[in-house]
C-alpha positions in Angstrom: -95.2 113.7 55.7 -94.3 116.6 57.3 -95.8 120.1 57.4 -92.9 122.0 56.4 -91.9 123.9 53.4 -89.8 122.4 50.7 -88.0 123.8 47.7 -87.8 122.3 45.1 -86.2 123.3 41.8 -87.4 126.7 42.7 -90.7 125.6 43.0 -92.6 126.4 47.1 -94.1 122.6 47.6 -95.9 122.3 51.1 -96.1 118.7 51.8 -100.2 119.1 52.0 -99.9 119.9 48.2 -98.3 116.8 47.7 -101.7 115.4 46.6 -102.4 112.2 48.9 -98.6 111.8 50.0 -99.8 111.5 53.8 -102.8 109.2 52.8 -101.1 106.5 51.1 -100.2 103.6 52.9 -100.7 100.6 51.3 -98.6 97.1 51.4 -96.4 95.9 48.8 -98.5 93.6 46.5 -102.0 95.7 46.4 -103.0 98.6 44.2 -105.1 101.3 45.7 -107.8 101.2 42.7 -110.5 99.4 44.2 -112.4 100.3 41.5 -110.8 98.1 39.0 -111.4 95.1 41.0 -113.4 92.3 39.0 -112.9 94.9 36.2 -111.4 93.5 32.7 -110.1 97.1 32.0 -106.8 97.2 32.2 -104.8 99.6 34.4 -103.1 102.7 33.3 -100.3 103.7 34.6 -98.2 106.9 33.3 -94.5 106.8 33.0 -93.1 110.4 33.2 -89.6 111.8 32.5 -88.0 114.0 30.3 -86.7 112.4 27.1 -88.1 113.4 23.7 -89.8 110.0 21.5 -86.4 110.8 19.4 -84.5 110.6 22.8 -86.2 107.4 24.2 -88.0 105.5 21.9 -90.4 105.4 24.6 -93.6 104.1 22.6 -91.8 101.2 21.5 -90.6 100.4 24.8 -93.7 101.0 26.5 -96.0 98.6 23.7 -93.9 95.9 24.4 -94.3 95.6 27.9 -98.0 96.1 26.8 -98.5 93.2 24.9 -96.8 91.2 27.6 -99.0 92.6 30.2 -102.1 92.6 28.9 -103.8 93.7 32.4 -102.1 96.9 32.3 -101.4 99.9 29.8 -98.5 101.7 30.4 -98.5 105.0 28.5 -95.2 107.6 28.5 -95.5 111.3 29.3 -92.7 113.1 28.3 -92.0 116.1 30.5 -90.0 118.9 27.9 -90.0 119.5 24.5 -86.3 119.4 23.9 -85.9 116.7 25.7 -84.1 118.9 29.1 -83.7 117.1 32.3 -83.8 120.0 34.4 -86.9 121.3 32.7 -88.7 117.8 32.8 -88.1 117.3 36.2 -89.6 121.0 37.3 -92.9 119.7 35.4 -92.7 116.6 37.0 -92.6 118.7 40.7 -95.6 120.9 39.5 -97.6 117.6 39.3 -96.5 116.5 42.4 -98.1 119.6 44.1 -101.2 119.7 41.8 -102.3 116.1 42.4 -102.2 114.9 38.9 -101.9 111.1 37.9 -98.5 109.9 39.1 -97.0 106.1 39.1 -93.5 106.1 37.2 -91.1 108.7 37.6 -87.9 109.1 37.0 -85.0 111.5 38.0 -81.4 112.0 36.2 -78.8 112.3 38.8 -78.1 111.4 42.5 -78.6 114.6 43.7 -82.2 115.6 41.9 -83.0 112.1 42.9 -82.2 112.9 46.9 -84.3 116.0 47.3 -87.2 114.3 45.5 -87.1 111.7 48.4 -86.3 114.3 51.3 -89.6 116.0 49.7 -91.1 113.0 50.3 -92.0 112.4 46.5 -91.1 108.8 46.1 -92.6 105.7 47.5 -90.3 103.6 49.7 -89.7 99.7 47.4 -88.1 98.0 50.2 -91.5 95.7 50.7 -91.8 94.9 46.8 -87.9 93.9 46.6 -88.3 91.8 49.6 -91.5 89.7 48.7 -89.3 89.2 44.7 -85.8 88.4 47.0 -84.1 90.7 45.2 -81.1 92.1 47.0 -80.6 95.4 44.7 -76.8 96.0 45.2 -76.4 91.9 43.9 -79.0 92.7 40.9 -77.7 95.8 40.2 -74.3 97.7 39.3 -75.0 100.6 41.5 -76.5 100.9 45.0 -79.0 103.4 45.0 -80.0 103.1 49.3 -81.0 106.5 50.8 -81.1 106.3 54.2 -81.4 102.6 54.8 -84.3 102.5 52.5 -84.7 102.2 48.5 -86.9 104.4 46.6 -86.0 103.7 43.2 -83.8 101.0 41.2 -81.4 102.3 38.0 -82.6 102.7 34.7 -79.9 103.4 32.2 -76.3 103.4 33.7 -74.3 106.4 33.4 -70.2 105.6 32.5 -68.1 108.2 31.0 -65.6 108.3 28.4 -64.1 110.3 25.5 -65.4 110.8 22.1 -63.2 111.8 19.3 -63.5 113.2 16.1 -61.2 110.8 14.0 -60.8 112.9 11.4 -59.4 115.4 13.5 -57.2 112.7 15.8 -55.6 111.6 12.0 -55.1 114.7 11.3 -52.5 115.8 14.1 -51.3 112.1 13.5 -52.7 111.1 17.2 -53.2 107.4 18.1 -56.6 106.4 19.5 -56.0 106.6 23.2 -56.2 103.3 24.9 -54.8 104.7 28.3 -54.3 108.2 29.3 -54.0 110.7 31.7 -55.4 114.2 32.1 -51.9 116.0 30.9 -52.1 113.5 28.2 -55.6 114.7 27.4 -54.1 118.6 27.3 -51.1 117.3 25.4 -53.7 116.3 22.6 -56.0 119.2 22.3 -53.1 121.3 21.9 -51.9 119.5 18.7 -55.7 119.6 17.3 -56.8 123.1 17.9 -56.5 124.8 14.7 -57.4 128.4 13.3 -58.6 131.8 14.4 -61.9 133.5 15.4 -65.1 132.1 14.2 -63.5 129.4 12.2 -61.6 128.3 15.1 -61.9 124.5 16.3 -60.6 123.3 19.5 -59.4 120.6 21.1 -61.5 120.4 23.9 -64.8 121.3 24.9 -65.8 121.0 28.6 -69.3 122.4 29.2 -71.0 124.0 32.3 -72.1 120.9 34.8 -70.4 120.4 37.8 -68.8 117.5 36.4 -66.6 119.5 34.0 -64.7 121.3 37.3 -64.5 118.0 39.1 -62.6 116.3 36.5 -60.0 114.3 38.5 -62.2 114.2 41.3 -64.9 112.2 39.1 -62.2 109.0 39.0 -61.5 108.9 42.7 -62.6 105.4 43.7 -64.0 106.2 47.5 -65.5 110.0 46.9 -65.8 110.8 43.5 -68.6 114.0 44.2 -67.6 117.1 45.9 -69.5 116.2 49.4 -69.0 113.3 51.1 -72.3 111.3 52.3 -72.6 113.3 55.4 -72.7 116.4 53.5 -69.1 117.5 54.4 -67.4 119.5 51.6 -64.8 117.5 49.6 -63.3 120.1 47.6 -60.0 121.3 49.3 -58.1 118.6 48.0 -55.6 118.1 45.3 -57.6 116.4 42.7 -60.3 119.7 42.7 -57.1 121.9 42.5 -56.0 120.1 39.8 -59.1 120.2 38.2 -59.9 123.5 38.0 -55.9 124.8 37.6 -55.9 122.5 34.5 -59.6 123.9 32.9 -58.5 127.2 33.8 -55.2 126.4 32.0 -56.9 124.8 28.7 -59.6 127.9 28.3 -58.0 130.9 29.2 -54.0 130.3 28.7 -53.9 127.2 26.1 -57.1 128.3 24.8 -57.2 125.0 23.7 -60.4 124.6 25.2 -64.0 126.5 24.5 -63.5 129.2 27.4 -66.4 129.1 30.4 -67.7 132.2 29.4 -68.2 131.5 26.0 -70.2 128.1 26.9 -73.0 129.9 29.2 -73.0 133.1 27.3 -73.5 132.1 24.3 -75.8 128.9 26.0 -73.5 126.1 23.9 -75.1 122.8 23.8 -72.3 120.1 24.2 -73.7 117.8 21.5 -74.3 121.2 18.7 -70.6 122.0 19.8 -69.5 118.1 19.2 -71.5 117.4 15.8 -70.4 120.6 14.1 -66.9 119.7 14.4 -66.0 122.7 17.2 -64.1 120.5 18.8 -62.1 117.6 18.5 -62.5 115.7 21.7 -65.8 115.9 24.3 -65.3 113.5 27.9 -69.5 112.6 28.3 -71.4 109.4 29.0 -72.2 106.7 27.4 -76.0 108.1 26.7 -74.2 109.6 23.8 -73.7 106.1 22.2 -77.6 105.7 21.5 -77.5 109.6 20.1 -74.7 109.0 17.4 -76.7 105.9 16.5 -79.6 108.9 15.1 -77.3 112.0 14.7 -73.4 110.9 14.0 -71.8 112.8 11.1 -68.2 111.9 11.3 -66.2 108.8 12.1 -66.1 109.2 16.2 -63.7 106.9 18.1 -63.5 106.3 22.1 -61.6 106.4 24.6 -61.1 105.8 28.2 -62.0 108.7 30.8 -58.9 110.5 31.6 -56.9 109.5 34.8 -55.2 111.6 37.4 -52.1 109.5 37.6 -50.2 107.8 35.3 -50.6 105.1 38.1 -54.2 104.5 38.7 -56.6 102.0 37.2 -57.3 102.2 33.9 -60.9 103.2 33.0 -62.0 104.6 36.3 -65.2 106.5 36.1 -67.2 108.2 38.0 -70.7 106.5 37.7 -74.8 107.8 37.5 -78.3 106.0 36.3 -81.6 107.5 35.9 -83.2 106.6 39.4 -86.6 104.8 38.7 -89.3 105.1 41.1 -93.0 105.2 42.0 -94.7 108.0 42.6 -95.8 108.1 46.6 -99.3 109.1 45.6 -99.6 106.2 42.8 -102.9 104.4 43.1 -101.7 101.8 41.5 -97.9 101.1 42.8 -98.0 97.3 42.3 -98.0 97.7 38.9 -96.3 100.7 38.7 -93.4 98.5 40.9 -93.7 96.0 37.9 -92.8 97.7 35.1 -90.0 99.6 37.1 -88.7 95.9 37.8 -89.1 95.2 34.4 -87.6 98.3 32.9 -84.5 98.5 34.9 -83.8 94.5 33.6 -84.7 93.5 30.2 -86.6 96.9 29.0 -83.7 98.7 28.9 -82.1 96.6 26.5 -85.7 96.1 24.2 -85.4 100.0 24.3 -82.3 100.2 22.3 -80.8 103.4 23.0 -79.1 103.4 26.4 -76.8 101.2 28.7 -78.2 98.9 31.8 -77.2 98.9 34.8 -78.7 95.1 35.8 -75.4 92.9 36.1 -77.0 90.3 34.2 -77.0 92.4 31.1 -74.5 91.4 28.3 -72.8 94.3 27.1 -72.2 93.1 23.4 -76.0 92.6 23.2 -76.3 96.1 24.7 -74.2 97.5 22.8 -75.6 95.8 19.1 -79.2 96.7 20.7 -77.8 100.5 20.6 -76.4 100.3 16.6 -79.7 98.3 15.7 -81.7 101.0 16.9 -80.3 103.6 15.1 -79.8 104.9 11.5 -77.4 102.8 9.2 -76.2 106.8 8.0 -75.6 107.6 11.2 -74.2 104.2 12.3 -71.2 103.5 10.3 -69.3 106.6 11.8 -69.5 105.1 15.2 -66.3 102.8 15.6 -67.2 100.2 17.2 -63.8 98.3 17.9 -62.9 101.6 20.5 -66.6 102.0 21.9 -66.1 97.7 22.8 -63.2 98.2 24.3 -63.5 101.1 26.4 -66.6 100.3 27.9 -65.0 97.0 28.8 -61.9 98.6 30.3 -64.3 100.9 32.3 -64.5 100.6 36.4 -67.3 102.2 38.2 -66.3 104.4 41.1 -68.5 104.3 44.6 -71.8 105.8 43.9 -72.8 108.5 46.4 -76.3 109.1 46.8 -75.7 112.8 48.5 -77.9 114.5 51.3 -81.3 115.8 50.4 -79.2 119.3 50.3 -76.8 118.4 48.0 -78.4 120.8 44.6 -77.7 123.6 47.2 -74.1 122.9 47.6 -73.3 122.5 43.9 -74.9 125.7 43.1 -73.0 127.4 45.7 -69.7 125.6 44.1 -70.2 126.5 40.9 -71.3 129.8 41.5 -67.5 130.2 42.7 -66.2 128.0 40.0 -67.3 130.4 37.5 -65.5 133.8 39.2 -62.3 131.7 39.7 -62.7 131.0 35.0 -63.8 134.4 34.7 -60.6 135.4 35.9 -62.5 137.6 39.3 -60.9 135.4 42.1 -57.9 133.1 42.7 -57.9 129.2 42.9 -57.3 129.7 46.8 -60.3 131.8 47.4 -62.7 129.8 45.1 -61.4 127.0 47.1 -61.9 128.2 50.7 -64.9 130.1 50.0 -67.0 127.3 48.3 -65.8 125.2 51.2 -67.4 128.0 53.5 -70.8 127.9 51.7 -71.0 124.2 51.1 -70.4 124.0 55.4 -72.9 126.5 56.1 -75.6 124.9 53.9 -75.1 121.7 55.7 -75.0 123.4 59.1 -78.4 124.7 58.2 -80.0 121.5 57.1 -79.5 119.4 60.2 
């Protein structure tokens, strides 16, 4: 590994704190615990990541392997109390550089999932999937390859959509959308944003990830992220103008929309915002399924993400997975490499809660998995007739696994994003400027 200095989620890591990163070696097929051999104990290995029990259902998950596996004992760490990814994954560094016990870890976007394998965090699979002939982008419906090399397969596969409140929708006598555009999308939280003040409900809600000022951008079948796989800025383009001309439109003209500032000072949480009937209509992914399942309070209707033009395809989304991989100072990777294998194919589906991204997966079971799982309360407000057929309408963009860098540039973008819906700079300068930054950080990374 080498000796230079990484940061990571504003943590200082020097690669000789990654505990036994440089020493680990070992072939696909062998686990490093020597001193289990002849032993009846079984092996444990620790799954870590940042879901709540509420959030995963881990336990459940994790026995069955168990009694399938009776060699091993998987047990689940989760890494944040309320169940935040961003938090979770800063614990999961700090083990990293302390030396605790790591096997199974897990990471919640592309870009996280980069700079853990630039910090040399993750152990490369490419000798596993070779001796089980699997061929991931044939197994799987996303390509997760870093490099020439994998590091971790996909757990639950990320596809967006739009939830509605159909209470709301039947109120301003709106049809459940089976096909629409952005304008369209505008067009409808105009005719349900009611009232004044504090009792004020929008129409729209779009909350503070980079997704939310990328909106068009996130259907664009070739380059759906805002750098392109060399790390070239991809923001001076129509669909990003679009994007932020038309949030900047719905929040602070329309105010048809929960305005920017509003959302971080007042630190909104999309799903309090949803369930408490603030707004009418929320574009998230499909994790939210599984949540409504445990938490739904009103009949909720879907529809297909927004598109761009009237004329593109139908249901094209942008696309994400939590990446699953072993831990490069694992002393047990074989069987760490098992239950990710496992996991990422039929566990997902035994879990209950959350969509897979193996191909072999039948969405219908998914799907009934999902409503099983949760609480027959909570259940019968989810419509299931509009969630069936906008997952089945869905298209995945290209996913873009992004350079190492890539957290650097988003920050740098949104830090622009926000002066342009603050109302302190222009479209053009928020445009040229972010372009600037994203360039320079890429410049200084070769």
């Amino acid at each position: 590994m080498k000796k230079s200095l990484l940061t990571l989620s504003g943590l200082l890591l020097t690669t000789t704190a990654l505990a036994g990163c440089g020493a680990t070696n070992n072939n696909a097929g062998s686990s490093t615990n020597a001193g289990n051999e002849g032993s009846k104990e079984p092996v444990t290995i620790k799954v870590q990541a940042w879901y709540t029990e509420a959030q995963g259902n881990w336990n459940a998950t994790v026995d069955a392997y168990n009694k399938t596996h009776p060699n091993v004992k998987v047990v689940y760490e989760g890494m944040s109390e309320k169940g935040d990814s961003q938090e979770g994954m800063k614990k999961m560094d700090l083990l990293a550089a302390s030396g605790d016990q790591m096997d199974v870890v897990m990471y919640s976007s592309a870009s996280d999932f980069a700079q853990r394998v630039g910090a040399g965090i993750l152990e490369p699979l490419d000798d596993y999937l070779k001796k089980d002939n699997i061929v991931v982008k044939d197994e799987y419906k996303i390509d997760p390859i870093v490099n020439g090399k994998y590091y971790a397969l996909p757990g639950k596969m990320i596809e967006w959509f739009v939830m509605l409140n159909k209470d709301k929708l039947d109120e301003a006598k709106l049809p459940v959308p089976t096909e629409w555009t952005w304008n369209d999308y505008a067009e409808y939280a105009k005719k349900m944003t009611k009232g004044e003040g504090a009792s004020k409900t929008y129409g729209s809600y779009f909350h503070n990830w980079k997704d939310y000022s990328l909106l068009a951008l996130n259907n664009d079948m070739e380059n759906p992220y805002l750098v392109k796989s060399d790390g070239s800025a991809n923001i001076d383009n129509p669909k990003v103008r679009y994007s932020l001309d038309l949030r900047n439109k719905m929040e602070n003209v329309d105010k048809t929309s929960v305005p920017y500032f509003e959302v971080v000072s007042q630190k909104m949480n999309y799903r309090d915002v949803f369930y408490a009937g603030k707004t009418a209509m929320l574009a998230t992914g499909n994790w939210m399924v599984g949540e409504l399942s445990l938490n739904g309070k009103f009949n909720t209707v879907f529809a297909p993400y927004p598109k761009y033009d009237a004329k593109d395809t139908n249901g094209l989304t942008e696309i994400g997975a939590d990446f699953m991989g072993i831990a490069a100072s694992s002393k047990h990777k074989q069987e760490a490499y098992d239950f990710v294998k496992w996991y990422t194919t039929e566990g997902i589906t035994t879990q209950g809660l959350f969509f897979s991204g193996w191909k072999k997966a039948d969405i219908n079971q998914n799907v009934d998995a999902i409503l099983k799982s949760g609480k027959p309360e909570n259940v019968k407000f989810i419509d299931k007739e509009s969630l069936l057929s906008t997952l089945k309408v869905n298209k995945a963009t290209k996913l873009v696994v992004p350079p190492t860098y890539a957290l650097q540039q988003e920050k740098e973008y949104m830090n622009q994003v926000e002066l342009y819906l603050v109302g302190k700079q222009d479209l053009d300068k928020t445009i040229q400027t972010a372009t600037t930054k994203i360039e320079e950080i890429k410049k200084s990374n070769k």
